[in-house]
C-alpha positions as CSV (number, residue, x, y, z in Angstrom):
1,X,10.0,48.9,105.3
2,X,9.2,52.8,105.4
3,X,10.6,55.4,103.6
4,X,12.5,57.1,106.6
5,X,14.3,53.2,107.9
6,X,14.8,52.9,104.2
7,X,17.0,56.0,104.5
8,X,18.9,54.9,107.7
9,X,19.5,52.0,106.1
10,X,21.6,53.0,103.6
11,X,25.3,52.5,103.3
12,X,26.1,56.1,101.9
13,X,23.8,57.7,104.4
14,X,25.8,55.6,107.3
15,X,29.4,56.5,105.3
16,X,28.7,59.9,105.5
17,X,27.5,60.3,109.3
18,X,30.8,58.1,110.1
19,X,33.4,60.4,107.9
20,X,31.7,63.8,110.0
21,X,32.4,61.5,113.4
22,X,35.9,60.4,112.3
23,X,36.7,63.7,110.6
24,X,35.5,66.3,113.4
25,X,37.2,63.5,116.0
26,X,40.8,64.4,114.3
27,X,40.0,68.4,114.4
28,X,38.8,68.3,117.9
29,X,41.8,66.2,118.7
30,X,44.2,68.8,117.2
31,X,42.3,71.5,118.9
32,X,42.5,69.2,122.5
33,X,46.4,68.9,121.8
34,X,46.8,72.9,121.2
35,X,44.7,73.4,124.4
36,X,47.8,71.4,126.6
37,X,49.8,75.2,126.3
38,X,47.3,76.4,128.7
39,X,47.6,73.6,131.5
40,X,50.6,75.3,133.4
41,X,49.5,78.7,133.6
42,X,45.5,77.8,133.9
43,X,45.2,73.8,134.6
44,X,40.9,74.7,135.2
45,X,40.5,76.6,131.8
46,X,42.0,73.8,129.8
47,X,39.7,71.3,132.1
48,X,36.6,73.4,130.7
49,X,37.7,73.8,127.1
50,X,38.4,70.1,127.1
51,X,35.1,69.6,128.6
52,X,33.7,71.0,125.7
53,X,35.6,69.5,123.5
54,X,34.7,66.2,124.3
55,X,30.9,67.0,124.8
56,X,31.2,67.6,121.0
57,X,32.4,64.6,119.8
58,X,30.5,62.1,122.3
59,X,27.4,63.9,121.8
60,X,27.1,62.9,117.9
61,X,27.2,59.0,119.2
62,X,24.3,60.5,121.7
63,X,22.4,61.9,118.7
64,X,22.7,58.3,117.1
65,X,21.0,56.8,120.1
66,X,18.3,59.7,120.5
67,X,17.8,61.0,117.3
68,X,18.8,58.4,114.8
69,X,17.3,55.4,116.3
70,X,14.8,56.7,118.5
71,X,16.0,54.6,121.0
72,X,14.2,55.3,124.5
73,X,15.4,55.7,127.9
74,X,12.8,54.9,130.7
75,X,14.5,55.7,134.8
76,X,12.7,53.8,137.3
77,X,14.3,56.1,140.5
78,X,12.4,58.8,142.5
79,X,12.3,62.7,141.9
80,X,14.5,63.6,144.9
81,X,17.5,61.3,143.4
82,X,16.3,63.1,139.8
83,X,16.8,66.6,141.3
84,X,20.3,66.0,142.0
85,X,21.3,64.4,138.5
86,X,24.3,67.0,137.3
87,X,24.4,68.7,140.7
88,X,27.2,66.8,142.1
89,X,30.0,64.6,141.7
90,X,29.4,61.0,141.9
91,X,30.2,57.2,140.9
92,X,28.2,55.0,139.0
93,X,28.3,51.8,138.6
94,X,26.8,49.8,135.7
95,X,25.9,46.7,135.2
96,X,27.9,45.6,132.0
97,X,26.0,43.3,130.3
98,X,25.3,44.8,126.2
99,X,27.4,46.8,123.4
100,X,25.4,50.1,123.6
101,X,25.6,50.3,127.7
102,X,28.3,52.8,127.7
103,X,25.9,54.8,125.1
104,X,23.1,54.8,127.2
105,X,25.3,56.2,130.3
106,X,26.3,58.9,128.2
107,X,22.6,59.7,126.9
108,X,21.3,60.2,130.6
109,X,24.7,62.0,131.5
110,X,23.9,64.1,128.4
111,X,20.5,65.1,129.2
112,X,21.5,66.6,132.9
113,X,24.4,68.1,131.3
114,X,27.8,66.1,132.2
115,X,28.2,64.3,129.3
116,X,31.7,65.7,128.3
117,X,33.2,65.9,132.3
118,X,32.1,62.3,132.4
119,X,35.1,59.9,133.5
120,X,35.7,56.5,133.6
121,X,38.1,53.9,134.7
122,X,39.3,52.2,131.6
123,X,41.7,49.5,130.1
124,X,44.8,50.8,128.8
125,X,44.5,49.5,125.1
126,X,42.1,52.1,124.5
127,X,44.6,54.7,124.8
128,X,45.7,53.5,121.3
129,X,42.3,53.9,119.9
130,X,42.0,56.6,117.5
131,X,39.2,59.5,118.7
132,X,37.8,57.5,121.7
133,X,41.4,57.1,123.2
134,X,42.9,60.4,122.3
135,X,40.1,62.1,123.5
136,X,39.9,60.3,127.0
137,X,43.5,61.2,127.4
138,X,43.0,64.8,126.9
139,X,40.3,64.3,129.8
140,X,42.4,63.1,131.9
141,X,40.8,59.6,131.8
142,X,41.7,56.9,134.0
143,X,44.1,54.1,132.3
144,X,44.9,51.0,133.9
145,X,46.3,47.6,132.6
146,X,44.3,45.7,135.3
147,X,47.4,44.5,136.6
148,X,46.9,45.8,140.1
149,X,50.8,45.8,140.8
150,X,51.8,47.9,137.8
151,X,48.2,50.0,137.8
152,X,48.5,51.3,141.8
153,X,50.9,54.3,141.5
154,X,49.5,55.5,138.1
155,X,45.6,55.3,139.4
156,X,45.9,57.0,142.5
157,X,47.8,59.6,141.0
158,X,45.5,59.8,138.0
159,X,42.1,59.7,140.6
160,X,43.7,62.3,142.9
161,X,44.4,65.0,140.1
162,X,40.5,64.5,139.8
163,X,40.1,65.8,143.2
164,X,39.4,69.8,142.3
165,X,38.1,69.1,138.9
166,X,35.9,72.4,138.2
167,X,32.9,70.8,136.4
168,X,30.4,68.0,137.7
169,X,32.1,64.5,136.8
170,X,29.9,60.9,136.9
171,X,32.7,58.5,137.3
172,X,31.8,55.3,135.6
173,X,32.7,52.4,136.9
174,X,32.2,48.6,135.5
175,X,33.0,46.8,138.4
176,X,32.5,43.8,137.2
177,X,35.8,44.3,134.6
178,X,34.5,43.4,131.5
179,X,31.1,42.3,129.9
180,X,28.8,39.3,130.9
181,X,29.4,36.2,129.1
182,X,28.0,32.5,129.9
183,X,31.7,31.7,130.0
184,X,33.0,34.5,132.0
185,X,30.2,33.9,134.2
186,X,31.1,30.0,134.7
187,X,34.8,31.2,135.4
188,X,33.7,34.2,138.0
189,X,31.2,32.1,139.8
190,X,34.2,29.4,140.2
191,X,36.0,32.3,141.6
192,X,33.3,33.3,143.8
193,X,32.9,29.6,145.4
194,X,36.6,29.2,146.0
195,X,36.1,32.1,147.9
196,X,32.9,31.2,149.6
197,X,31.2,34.3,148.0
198,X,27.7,34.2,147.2
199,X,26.8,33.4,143.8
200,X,25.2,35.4,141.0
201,X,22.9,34.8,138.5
202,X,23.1,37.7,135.9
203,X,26.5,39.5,137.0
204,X,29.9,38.6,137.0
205,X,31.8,38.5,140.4
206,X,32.6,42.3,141.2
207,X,36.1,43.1,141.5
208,X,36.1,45.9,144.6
209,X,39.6,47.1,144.2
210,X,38.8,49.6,141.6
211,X,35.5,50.6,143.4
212,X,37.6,50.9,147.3
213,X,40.4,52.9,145.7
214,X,38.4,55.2,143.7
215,X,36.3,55.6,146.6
216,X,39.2,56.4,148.2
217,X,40.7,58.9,145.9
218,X,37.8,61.0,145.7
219,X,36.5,61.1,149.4
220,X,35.5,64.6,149.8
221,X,34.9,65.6,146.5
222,X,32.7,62.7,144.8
223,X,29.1,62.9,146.9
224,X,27.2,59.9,146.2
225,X,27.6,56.8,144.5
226,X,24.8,55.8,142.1
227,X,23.8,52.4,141.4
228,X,22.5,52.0,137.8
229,X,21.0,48.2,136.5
230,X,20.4,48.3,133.1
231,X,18.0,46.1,130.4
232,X,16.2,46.4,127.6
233,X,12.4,45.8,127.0
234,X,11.7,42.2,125.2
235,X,15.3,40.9,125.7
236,X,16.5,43.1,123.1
237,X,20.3,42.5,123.0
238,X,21.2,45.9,121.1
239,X,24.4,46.8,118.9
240,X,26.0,49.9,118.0
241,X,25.8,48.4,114.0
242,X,21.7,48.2,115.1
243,X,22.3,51.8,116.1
244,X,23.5,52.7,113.0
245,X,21.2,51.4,110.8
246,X,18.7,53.3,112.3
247,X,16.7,50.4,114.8
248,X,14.9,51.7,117.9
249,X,15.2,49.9,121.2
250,X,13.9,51.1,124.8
251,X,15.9,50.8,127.8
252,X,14.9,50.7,131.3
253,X,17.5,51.9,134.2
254,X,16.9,51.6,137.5
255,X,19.1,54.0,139.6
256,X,20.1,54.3,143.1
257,X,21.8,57.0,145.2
258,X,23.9,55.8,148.1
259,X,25.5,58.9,149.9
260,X,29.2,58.1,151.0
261,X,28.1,58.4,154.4
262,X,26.8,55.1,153.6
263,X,29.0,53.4,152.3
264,X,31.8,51.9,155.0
265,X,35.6,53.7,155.1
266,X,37.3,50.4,155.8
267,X,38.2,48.8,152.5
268,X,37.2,45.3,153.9
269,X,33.9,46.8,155.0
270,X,33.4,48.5,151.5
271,X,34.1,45.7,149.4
272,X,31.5,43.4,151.3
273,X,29.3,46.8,150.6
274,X,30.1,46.1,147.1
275,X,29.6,42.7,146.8
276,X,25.6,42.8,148.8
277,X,25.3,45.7,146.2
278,X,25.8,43.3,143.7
279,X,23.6,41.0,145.0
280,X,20.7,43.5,145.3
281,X,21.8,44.3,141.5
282,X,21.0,40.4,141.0
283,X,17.6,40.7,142.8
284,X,16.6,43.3,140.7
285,X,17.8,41.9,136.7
286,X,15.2,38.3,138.0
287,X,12.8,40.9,138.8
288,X,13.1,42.4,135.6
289,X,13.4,39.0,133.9
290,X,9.7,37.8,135.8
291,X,8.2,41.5,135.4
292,X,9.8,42.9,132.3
293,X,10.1,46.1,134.5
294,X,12.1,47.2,137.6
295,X,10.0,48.2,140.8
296,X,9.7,52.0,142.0
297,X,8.1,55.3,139.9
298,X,9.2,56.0,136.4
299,X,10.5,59.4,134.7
300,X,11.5,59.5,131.2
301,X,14.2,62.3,130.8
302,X,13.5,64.9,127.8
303,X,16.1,64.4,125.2
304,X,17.8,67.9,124.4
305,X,18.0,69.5,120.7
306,X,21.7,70.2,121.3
307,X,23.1,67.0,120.4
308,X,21.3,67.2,116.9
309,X,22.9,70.5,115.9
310,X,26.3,69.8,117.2
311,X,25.7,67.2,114.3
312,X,24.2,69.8,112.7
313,X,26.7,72.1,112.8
314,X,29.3,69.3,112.1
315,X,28.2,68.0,109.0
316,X,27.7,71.3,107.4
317,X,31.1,72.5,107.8
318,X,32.4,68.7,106.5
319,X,29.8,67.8,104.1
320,X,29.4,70.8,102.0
321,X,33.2,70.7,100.4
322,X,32.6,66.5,100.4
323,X,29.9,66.4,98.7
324,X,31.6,69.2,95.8
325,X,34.9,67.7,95.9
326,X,32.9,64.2,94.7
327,X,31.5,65.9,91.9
328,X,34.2,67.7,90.6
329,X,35.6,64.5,90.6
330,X,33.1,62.6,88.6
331,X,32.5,65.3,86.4
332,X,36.1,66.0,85.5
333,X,36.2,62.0,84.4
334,X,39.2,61.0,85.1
335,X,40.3,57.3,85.9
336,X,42.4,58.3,88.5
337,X,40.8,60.7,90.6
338,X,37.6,58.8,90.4
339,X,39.7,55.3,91.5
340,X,41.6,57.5,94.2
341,X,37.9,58.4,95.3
342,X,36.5,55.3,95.9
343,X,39.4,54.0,97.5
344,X,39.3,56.5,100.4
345,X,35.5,56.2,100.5
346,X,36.5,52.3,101.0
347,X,39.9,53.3,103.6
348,X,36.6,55.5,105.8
349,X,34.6,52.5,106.0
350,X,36.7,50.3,106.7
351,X,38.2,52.8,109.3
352,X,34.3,53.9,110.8
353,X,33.8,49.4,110.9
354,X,36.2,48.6,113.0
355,X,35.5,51.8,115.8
356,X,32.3,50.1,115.3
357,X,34.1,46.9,116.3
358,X,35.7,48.4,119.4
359,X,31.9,48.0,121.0
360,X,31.3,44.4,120.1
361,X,31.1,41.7,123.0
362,X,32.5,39.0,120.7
363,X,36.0,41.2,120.7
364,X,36.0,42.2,124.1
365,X,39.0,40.5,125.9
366,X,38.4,38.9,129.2
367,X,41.1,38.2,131.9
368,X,39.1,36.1,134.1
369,X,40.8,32.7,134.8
370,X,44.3,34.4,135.2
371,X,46.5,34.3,137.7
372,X,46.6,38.0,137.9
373,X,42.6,38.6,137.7
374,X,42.1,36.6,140.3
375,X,44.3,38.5,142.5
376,X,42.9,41.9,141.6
377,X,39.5,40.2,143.2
């Protein structure tokens, strides 16, 4: 092992990038709940600020991925879909098959700049999630309890305040509801037969209500809908917990564009749209799987500098009075400061862990089977 994964390795190295997450998180939270003054006399500025806001704290898990890791991301798409990255509102829809996906998203929203106007449709339990859900609600993120009776008034309301947001939003979608698994792929290909769908290999049966009624919601304002398959070179599943500890993967996306001229108005129409999208998405993964590439040109998007010094910038203001307060503590020597020490330094571990844990397929929940997820399909 060299010096520098040595480094990345260490537990007091990965301590002290998660208390300048967790820490800045809480102050750009505070600052996000000042900024709600300013949304009934100017409902655009606070949009911006918030923008902002946000681009700060997602962009130290960005600097993780880029800079921390090393981790490379490879586009196989042509220049005339490049040239339009960041110019225009849009959906994406992702295939949702690893822990890190969501990370990768963000890294190629962050390099065309619309990492912190990014949006996404997501479950309702992460509203209670400390940082990630408190910042999302300050975005005006999407929440739904995938519960299509109880979700339909809050969702079209939420999409349709989107309608006149002031900076360039990539809506992220996971159609497929949750993340692959053999067993929720046994279950959603059961679905798919009682249905006489087609079968899929490496996806989960795509549930087109959320995809129709976003559509929906934003006709007029969201321009094209983008098609993203992701995978990772030599079947490397990643982990944000790899991430962390500093281990480099390289990911390969192969992107799309579909204008919404395209794509049918008739919400039949559009989910079948949806689900031969799908099976296109299929086609391409047992490509991937035979070739260990996707078809079409590649361009490797330049990571930018400015997610390292947001970190930067961070970790100064927080790390300076840390790392001082820790001495005056051990140098003073007493019992009790030092044991009240290493008990928080224990609580922001633990605390850091289990955001950590938020990621993890194994604790991802999965309604497929139910009564109700089977009539959101």
């Amino acid at each position: 092992m060299g010096l520098v994964a040595w480094l990345k390795s260490l537990f007091v190295l990965q301590l002290l990038i998660g208390f300048v997450f967790v820490v800045s998180g809480l102050i750009i939270n505070f600052t996000q709940l000042c900024t709600c003054v300013l949304w009934p006399f100017d409902k655009q500025l606070y949009r911006r600020i918030n923008t902002r806001l946000s681009y700060s704290l997602w962009s130290q898990l960005v600097m993780l991925l880029e800079w921390w890791s090393g981790t490379e991301c490879t586009l196989y798409t042509d220049q005339a879909t490049v040239d339009k990255f960041g110019k225009e509102h849009v959906i994406i829809i992702l295939n949702h098959n690893f822990e890190v996906d969501f990370l990768c998203g963000w890294t190629i929203c962050e390099r065309y700049g619309v990492l912190g106007s990014s949006k996404v449709l997501a479950k309702h339990e992460l509203l209670k999630v400390p940082l990630i859900g408190w910042t999302w609600y300050f975005l005006e993120i999407v929440f739904c309890k995938r519960k299509w009776e109880e979700d339909r008034d809050t969702v079209f309301s939420g999409l349709s305040r989107l309608r006149d947001y002031p900076e360039y939003m990539w809506f992220l979608l996971y159609c497929e509801g949750t993340r692959f698994t053999e067993k929720k792929h046994q279950i959603s290909m059961q679905v798919a037969e009682s249905k006489g769908l087609p079968k899929l290999k490496y996806h989960l049966l795509p549930r087109t209500k959320g995809f129709t009624t976003t559509l929906q919601c934003l006709k007029g304002t969201v321009k094209a809908v983008y098609d993203v398959t992701l995978n990772f070179k030599d079947k490397q599943n990643p982990t944000l917990l790899g991430i962390v500890n500093g281990k480099k993967y390289k990911a390969d996306l192969s992107v799309r564009r579909f204008s919404v001229e395209e794509i049918p108005d008739d919400e039949k129409e559009c989910a079948d749209w949806l689900h031969k999208l799908y099976q296109e998405k299929d086609a391409l993964q047992e490509y991937y799987e035979k070739e260990g590439c996707y078809p079409g040109p590649t361009i490797i998007p330049k990571r930018r500098v400015w997610t390292l010094l947001n970190f930067l910038f961070w970790a100064t203001i927080l790390l300076s009075p840390l790392i001082n307060f820790a001495w005056d503590v051990f140098v003073s020597g007493s019992p009790l400061l030092i044991i009240g020490f290493m008990i928080f330094l224990i609580v922001a571990s633990v605390a850091v862990r289990r955001l950590i844990g938020v990621t993890e397929v194994k604790k991802t929940g999965s309604s497929y089977g139910n009564v109700e997820a089977k009539k959101e399909n």
